[in-house]
N, C-alpha and C positions, 0 to 999 in steps of 0.2 A: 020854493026850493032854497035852499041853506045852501052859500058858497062857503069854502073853508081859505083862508088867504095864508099860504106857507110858502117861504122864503127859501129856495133852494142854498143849497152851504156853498156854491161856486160865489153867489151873489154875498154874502156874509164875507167872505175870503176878501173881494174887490172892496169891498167897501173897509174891512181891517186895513188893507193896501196902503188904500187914497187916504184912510186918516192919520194914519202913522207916516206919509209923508207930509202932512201938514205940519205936525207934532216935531218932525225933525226938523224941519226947517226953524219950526220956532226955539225949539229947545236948543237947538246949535249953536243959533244967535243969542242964548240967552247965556250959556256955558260958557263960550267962547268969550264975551263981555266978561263974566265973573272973572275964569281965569288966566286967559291970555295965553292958552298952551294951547295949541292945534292938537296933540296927539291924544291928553286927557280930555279935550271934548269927544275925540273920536270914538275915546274907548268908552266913557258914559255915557253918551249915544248909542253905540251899539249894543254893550248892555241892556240897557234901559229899555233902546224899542223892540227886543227881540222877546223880551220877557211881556212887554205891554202889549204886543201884536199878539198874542198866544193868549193874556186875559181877557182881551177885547174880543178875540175870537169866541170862547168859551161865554162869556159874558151876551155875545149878541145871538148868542144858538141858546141861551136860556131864555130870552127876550121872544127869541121865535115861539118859546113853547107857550108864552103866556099870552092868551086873549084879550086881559084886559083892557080897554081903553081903544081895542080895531072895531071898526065899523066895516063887516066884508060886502061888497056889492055885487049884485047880483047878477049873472050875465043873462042877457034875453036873447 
């Protein structure tokens, strides 16, 4: 018997979440160092990861479709 391993889109969502706050935290710290203006980090920031949350999103639902490279296990 052939298992099929698919990734519901709740789980794709959480996971866009938890990486785009890693990304801001770092991108903050790295803005904020370049330019020293709290309100221009804020706004390249929210730009940035609202657009990046929505390609990641898209990006990891095309990743669901493709098989290559999953090894699915078989349940007994």
């Amino acid at each position: 018997m052939k298992t099929i391993v698919h990734e519901h889109h709740y789980r794709s969502i959480v996971k866009s979440i938890t990486y785009r706050i890693l990304i801001i935290i770092s991108d903050s710290i790295l803005i904020y160092a370049i330019t020293r203006d709290t309100k221009a980090t804020v706004v390249v920031i929210g730009i940035s990861n609202v657009v990046s949350t929505i390609l990641y999103y898209f990006h990891e639902r095309a990743w669901n479709a493709i098989h290559w490279g999953r090894q699915p296990k078989k349940l007994s």
